[in-house]
LODOZA-816845 format. One line per field, with one value per residue (C-alpha): residue in one letter; chain; x, y, z. Coordinates in nm, 2 decimals. Example, Ala and Ser with C-alpha at 12.3 -4.5 7.8 and 13.67 -1.06 7.14 Angstrom:
type = [A  S]
mol = [A  A]
X = [1.23  1.37]
Y = [-0.45  -0.11]
Z = [0.78  0.71]
This chain:
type = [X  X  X  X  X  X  X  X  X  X  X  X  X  X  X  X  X  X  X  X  X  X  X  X  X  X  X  X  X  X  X  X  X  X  X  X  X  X  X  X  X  X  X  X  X  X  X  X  X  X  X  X  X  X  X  X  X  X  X  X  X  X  X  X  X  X  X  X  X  X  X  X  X  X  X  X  X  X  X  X  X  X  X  X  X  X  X  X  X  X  X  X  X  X  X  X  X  X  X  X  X  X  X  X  X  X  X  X  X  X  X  X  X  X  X  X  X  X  X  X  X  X  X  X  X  X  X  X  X  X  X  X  X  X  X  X  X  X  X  X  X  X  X  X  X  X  X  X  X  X  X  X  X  X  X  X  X  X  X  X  X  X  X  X  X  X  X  X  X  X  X  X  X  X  X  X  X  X  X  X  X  X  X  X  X  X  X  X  X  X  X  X  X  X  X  X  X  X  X  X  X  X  X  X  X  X  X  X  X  X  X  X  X  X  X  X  X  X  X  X  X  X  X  X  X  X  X  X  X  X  X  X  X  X  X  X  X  X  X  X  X  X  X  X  X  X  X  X  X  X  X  X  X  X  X  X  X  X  X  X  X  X  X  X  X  X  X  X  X  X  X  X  X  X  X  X  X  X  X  X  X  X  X  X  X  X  X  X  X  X  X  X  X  X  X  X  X  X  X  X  X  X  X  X  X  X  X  X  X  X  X  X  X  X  X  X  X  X  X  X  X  X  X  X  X  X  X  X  X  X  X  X  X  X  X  X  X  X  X  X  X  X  X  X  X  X  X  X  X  X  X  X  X  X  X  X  X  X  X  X  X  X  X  X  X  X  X  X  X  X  X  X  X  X  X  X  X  X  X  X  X  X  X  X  X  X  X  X  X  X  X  X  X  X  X  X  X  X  X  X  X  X  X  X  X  X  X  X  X  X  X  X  X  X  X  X  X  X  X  X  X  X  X  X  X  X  X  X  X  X  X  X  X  X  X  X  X  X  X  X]
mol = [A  A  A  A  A  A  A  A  A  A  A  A  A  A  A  A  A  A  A  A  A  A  A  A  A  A  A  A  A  A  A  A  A  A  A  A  A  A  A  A  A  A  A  A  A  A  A  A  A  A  A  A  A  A  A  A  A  A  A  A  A  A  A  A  A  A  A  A  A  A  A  A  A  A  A  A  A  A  A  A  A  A  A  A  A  A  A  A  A  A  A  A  A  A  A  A  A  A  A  A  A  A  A  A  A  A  A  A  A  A  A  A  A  A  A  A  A  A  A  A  A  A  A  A  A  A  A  A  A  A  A  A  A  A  A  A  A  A  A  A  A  A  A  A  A  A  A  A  A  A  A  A  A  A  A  A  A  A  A  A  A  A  A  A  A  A  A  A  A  A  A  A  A  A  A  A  A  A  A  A  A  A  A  A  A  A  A  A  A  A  A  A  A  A  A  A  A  A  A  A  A  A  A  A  A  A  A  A  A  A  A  A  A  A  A  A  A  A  A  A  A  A  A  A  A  A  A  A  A  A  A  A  A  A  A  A  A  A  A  A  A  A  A  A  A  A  A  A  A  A  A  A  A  A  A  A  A  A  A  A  A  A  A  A  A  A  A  A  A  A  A  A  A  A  A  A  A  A  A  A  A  A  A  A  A  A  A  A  A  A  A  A  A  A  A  A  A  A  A  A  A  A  A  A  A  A  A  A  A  A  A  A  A  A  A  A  A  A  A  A  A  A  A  A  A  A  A  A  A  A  A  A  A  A  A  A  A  A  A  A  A  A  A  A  A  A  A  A  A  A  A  A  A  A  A  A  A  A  A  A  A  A  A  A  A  A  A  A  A  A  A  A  A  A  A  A  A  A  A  A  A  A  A  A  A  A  A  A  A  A  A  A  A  A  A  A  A  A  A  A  A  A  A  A  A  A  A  A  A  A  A  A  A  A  A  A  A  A  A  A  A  A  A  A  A  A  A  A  A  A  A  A  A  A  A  A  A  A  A  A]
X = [-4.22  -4.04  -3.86  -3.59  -3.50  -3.19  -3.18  -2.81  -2.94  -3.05  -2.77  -2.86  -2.47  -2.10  -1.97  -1.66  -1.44  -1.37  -1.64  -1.52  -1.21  -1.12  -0.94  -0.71  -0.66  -0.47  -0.77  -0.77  -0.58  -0.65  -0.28  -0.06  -0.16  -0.36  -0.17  0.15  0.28  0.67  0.84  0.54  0.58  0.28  0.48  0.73  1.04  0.88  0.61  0.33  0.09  0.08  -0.23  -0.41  -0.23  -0.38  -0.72  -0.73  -0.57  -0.89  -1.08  -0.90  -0.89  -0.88  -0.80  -0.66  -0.70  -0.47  -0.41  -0.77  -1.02  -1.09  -0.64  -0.60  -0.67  -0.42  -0.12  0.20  0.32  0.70  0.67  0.61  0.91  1.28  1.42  1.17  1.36  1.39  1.05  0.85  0.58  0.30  0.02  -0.29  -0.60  -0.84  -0.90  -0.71  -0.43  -0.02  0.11  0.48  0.49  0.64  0.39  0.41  0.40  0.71  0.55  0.18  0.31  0.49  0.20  -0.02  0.27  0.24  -0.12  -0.13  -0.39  -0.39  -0.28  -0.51  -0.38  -0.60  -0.39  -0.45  -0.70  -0.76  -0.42  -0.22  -0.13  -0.16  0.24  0.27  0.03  0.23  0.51  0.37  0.30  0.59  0.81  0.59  0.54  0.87  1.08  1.29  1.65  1.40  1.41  1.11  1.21  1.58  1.42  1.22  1.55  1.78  1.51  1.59  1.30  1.47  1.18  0.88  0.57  0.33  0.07  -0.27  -0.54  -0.54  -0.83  -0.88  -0.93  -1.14  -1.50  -1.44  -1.86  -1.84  -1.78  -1.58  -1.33  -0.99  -1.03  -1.40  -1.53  -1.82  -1.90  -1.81  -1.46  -1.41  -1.43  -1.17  -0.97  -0.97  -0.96  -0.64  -0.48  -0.56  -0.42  -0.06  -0.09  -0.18  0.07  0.32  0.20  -0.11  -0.13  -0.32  -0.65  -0.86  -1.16  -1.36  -1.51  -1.87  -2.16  -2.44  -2.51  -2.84  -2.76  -2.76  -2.37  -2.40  -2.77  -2.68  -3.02  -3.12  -3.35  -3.66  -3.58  -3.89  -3.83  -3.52  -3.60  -3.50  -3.80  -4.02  -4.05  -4.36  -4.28  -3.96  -3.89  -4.09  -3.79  -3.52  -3.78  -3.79  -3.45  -3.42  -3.67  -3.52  -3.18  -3.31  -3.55  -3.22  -2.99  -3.29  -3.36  -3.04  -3.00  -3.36  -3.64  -3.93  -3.79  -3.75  -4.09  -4.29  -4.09  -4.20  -4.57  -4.53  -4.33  -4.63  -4.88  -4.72  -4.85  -5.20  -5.38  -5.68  -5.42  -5.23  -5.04  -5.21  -5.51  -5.54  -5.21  -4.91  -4.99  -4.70  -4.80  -4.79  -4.71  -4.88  -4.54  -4.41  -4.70  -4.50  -4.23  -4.45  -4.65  -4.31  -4.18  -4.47  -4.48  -4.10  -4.21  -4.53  -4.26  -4.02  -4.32  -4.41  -4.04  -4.00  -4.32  -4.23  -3.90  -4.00  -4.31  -4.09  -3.91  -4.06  -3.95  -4.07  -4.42  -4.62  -4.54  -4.56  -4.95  -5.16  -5.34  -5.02  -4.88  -5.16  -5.12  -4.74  -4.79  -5.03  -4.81  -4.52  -4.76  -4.82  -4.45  -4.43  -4.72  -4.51  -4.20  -4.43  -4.55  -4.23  -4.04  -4.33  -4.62  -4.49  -4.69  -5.01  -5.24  -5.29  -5.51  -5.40  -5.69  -5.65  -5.41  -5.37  -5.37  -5.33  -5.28  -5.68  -5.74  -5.87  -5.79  -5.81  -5.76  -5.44  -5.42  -5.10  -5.17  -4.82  -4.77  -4.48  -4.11  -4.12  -4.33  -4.60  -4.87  -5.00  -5.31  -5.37  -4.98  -4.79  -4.43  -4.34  -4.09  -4.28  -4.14  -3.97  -3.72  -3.67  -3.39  -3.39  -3.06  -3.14  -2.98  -3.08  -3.05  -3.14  -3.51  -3.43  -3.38  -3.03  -2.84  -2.79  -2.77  -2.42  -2.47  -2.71  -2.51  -2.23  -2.48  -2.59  -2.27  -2.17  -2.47  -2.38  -2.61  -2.80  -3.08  -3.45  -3.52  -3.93  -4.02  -4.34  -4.56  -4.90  -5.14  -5.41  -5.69  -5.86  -5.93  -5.76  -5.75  -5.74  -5.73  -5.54  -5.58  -5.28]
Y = [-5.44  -5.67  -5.49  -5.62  -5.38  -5.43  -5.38  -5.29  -5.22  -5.61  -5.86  -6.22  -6.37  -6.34  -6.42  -6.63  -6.47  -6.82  -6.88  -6.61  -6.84  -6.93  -7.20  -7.30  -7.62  -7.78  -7.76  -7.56  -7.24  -7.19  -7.22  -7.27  -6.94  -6.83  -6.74  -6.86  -6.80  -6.85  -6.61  -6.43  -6.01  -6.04  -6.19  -6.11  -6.32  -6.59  -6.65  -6.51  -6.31  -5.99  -5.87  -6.20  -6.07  -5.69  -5.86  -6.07  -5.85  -5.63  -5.93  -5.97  -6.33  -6.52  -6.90  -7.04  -7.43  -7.63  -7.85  -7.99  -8.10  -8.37  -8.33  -8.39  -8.77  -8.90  -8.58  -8.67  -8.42  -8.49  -8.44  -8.09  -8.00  -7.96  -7.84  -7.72  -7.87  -8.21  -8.26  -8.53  -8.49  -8.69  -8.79  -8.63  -8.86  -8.65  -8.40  -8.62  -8.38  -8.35  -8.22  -8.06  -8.02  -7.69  -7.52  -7.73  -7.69  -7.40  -7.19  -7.25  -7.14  -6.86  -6.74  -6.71  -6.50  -6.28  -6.29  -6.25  -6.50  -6.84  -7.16  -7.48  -7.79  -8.05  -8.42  -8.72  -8.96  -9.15  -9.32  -9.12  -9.28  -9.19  -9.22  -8.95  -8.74  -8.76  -8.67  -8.35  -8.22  -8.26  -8.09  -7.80  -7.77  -7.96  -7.80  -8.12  -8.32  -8.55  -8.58  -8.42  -8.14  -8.12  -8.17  -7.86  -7.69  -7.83  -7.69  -7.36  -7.32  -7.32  -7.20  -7.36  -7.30  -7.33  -7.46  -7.46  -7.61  -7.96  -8.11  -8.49  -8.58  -8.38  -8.55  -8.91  -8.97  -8.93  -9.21  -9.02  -9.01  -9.17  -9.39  -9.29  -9.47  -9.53  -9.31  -9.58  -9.64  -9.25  -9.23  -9.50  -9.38  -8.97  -9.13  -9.30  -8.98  -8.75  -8.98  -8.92  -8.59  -8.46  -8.64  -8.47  -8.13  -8.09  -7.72  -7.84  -7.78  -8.11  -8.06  -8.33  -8.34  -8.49  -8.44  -8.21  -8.36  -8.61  -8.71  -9.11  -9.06  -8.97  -9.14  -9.50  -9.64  -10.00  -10.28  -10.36  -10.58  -10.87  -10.85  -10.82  -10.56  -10.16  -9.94  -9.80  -9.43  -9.47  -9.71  -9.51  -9.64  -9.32  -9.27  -9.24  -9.01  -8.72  -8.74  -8.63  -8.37  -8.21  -8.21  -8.05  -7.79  -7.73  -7.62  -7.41  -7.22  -7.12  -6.99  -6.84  -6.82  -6.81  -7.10  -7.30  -7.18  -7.34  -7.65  -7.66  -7.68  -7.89  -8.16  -8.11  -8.20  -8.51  -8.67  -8.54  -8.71  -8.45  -8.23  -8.39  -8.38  -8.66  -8.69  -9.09  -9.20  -8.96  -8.88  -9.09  -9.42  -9.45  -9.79  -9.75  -9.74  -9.45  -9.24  -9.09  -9.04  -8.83  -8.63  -8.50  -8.43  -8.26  -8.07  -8.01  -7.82  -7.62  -7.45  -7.40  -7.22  -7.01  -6.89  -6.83  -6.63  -6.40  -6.35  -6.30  -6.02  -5.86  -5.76  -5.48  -5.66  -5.95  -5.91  -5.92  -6.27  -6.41  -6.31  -6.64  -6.55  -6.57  -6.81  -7.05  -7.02  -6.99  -7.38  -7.48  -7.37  -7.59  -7.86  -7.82  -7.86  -8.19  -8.31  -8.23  -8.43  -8.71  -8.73  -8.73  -8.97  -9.26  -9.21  -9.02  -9.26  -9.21  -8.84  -8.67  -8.39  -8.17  -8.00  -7.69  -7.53  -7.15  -6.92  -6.63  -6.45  -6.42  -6.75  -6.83  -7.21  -7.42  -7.78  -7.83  -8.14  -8.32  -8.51  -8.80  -8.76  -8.96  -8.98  -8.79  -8.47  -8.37  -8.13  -7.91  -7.73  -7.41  -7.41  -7.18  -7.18  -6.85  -7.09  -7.28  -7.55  -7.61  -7.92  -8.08  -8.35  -8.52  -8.77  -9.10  -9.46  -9.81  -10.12  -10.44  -10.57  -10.83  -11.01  -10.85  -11.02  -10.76  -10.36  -10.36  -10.54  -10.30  -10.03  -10.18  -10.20  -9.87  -9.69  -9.90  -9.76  -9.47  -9.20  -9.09  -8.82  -8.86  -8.60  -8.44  -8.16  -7.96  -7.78  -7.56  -7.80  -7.63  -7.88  -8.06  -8.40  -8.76  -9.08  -9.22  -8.98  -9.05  -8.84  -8.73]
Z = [-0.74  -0.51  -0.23  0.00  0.30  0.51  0.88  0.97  1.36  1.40  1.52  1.52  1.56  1.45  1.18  1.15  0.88  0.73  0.61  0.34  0.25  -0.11  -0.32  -0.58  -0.79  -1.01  -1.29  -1.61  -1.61  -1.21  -1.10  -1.42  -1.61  -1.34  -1.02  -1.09  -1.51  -1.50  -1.78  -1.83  -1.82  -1.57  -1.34  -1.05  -0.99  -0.82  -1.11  -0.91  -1.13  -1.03  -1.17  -0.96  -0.67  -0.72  -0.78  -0.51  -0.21  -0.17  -0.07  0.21  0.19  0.52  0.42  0.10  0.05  -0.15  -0.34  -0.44  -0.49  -0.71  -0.80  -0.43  -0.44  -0.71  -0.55  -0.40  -0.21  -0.23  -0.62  -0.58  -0.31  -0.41  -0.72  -0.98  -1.24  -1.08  -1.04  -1.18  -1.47  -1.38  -1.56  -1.36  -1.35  -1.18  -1.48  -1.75  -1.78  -1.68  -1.39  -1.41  -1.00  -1.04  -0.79  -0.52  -0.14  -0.05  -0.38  -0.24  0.11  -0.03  -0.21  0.07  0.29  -0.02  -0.03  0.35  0.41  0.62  0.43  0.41  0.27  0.21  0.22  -0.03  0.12  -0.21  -0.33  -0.03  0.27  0.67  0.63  0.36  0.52  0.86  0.68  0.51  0.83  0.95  0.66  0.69  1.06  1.20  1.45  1.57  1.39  1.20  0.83  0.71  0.87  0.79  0.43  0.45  0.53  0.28  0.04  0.17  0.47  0.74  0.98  0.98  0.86  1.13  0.91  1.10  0.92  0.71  0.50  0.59  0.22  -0.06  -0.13  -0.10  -0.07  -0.47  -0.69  -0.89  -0.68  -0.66  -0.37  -0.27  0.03  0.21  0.57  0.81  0.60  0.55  0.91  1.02  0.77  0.87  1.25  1.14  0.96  1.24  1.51  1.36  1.20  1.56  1.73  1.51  1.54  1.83  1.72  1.37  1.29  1.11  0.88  0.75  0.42  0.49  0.24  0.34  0.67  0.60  0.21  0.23  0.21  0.58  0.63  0.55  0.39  0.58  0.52  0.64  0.92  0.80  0.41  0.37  0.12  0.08  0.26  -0.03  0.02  0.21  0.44  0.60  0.97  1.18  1.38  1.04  0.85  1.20  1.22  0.83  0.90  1.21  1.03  0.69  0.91  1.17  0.84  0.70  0.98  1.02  0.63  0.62  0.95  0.68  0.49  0.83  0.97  0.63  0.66  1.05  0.95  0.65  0.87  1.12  0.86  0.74  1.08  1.07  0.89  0.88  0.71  0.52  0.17  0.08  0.29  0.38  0.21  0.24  0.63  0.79  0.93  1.30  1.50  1.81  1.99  1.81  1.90  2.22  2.00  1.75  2.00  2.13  1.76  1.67  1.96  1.93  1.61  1.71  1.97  1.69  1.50  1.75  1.85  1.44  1.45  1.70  1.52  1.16  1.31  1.57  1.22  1.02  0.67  0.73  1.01  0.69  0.56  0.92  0.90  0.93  0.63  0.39  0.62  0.57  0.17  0.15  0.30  0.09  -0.19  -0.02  -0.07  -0.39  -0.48  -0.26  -0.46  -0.78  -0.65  -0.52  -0.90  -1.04  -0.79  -0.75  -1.05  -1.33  -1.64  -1.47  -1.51  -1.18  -1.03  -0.79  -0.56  -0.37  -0.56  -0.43  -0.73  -0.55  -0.21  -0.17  -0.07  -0.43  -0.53  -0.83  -0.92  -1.14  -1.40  -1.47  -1.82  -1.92  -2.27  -2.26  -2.34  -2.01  -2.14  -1.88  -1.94  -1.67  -1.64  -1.57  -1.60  -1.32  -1.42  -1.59  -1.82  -2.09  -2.14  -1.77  -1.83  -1.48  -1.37  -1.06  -1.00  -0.92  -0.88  -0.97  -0.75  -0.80  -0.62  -0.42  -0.09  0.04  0.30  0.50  0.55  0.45  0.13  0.00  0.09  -0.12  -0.42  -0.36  -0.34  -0.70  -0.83  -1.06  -1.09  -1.37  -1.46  -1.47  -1.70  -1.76  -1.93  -1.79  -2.05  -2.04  -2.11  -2.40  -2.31  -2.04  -1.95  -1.86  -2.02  -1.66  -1.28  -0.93  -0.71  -0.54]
């Protein structure tokens, strides 16, 4: 029976409280319904649901954001301030719905005084402007004889708000969003907004919405410099492919040591080619002149093994999967599942055996068969999913082959590119043998 013990004596850090924050959008039943119902018996006299309210004051909520989310990119502030019954009904192209603009920015501050928590307004970076973002800031934060102020007070607010922390736009790396753009636009845009949303309050607080930090939103994909053509998956430029490994290891250490340790000797292995996924093709290729560069990542990592060493054994849960022994499978496991993904992402029509598969914690191995019976069904045997049969998608997006001009028109055809699903369905395979073998 699996076991997971809890040491409340061991301190590794602090905690900032907002990372525990929430958020509300104009989607579904989440604000019309949801925390605000005008005329319903659940409500007070301000519409807010006061069962939501009872629910949601235990959790001691530090942060609410608002308004979006996908809604944020097609909202205009100013249709949600003034009288309720003067506000606009918009069509709302984010979910397909209407909007009536009767919660808008006073009842959204209001409910978060209520609520005691700190408000977060995210502004429109898709079909907003840096004009109508300025402005917002200034009608809630405004202290001075300008307009956006003196319109905050004709509304009945005469005190401002203080609000401290704005959202620069609401996931403008996805295509489906109003306005999406690519990094280096997103970040002369939010550059843009900030300049004159600080200047009219330099107490606010910006957050940017980025990706996850090395997706190819952030990562911009270039060309090979001779051909002209996108790098195949093998041929990755030495210095691009560390820098995707130190970023994925650097967010996994810091979410799980074990995880972070495995990926430390994986990434080690890639460059050995004694040890390597795919002893005398998948071991990375090494220009002579990168070989300085490669010593000092590898060695970069053997430090960062034995620092994560030290900490999982000095730590009575978790000293027994830091034992080499375990250690040494629990990779070779890892390996297994790159193996998998290699299949999938580069040879999925052709059969494939897998050698040195661990089958248990007792250093017993076995060689595992991957038979294509087509229309994406795989066999595998001996089979070690406990699912049978394990459907697997992985998103992908087309691009023409060709010569590209340049790094920045491929980058154009590859943010156009829509994604899609390549979907494969893994089964246990009830008999052996191949029409034709590669060893991978």
């Amino acid at each position: 029976m699996a076991r997971i013990a809890i040491d409340l004596a061991r301190r590794i850090g602090t905690v900032d409280r907002r990372i525990f924050g929430n958020f509300i959008e104009h989607l579904g039943r989440c604000i019309y319904g949801g925390v605000y119902d005008e005329g319903s018996p659940l409500s007070d006299a301000r519409g807010f649901r006061r069962d939501v309210l009872d629910a949601v004051r235990p959790l001691r909520i530090p942060v609410l954001r608002w308004p979006g989310g996908n809604f944020v990119s097609g909202y205009h502030w100013l249709d949600g301030v003034g009288p309720a019954a003067e506000r606009p009904r918009r069509s709302e192209l984010a979910w397909y719905a209407e909007e009536s603009n009767r919660f808008g920015t006073n009842e959204f501050l209001e409910y978060c005084r209520v609520l005691g928590t700190e408000p977060y307004i995210c502004v429109n970076m898709g079909s907003g402007t840096m004009d109508e973002a300025q402005a917002w800031v200034e009608y809630c934060n405004g202290t001075g004889n300008t307009h956006w102020a003196n319109l905050r007070r004709a509304h009945g607010h005469p005190e401002p708000y203080r609000v401290r922390y704005w959202g620069l736009g609401n996931e403008m790396y996805g295509s489906w969003q109003i306005g999406h753009l690519s990094p280096e636009d997103y970040v002369k845009k939010a550059r843009a907004f900030a300049l004159v949303m600080k200047r009219t309050d330099p107490e606010i607080e910006l957050i940017g919405c980025g990706h996850n930090g090395w997706s190819d939103w952030e990562l911009q994909p270039t060309l090979d410099a001779k051909t002209h053509l996108p790098y195949s998956f093998m041929s990755i430029p030495t210095e691009t492919h560390i820098a995707i490994y130190q970023r994925g290891i650097e967010r996994l250490v810091k979410v799980d040591y074990y995880a972070g340790l495995l990926a430390t000797l994986h990434a080690s292995e890639l460059y050995d080619r004694a040890r390597a996924t795919m002893p005398g093709y998948s071991a990375k290729y090494v220009k002579t002149g990168e070989s300085q560069m490669v010593d000092e990542f590898v060695q970069k990592l053997r430090l960062q093994q034995l620092r994560l060493k030290t900490d999982l054994r000095a730590n009575s849960a978790t000293k027994g999967y830091a034992a080499e022994p375990l250690l040494k499978i629990n990779n070779a496991r890892l390996q297994i599942m790159d193996r998998f993904s290699l299949h999938f992402c580069m040879n999925p029509q052709q059969d494939v055996l897998l050698d040195a598969v661990p089958v248990n914690d007792e250093g017993d191995e076995t060689d595992m068969e991957l038979h294509t019976e087509g229309a994406g069904v795989i066999t595998v045997a001996p089979y070690p999913f406990r699912r049978d049969p394990l459907a697997v998608s992985i998103m992908a997006r087309r691009v023409a082959k060709k010569i590209y001009s340049g790094d920045q028109e491929f980058q154009k055809a590859l943010a156009a590119a829509q994604y899609f699903p390549l979907k494969f369905t893994l089964r246990a395979r009830r008999a052996s043998g191949f029409s034709r073998v590669a060893g991978v």
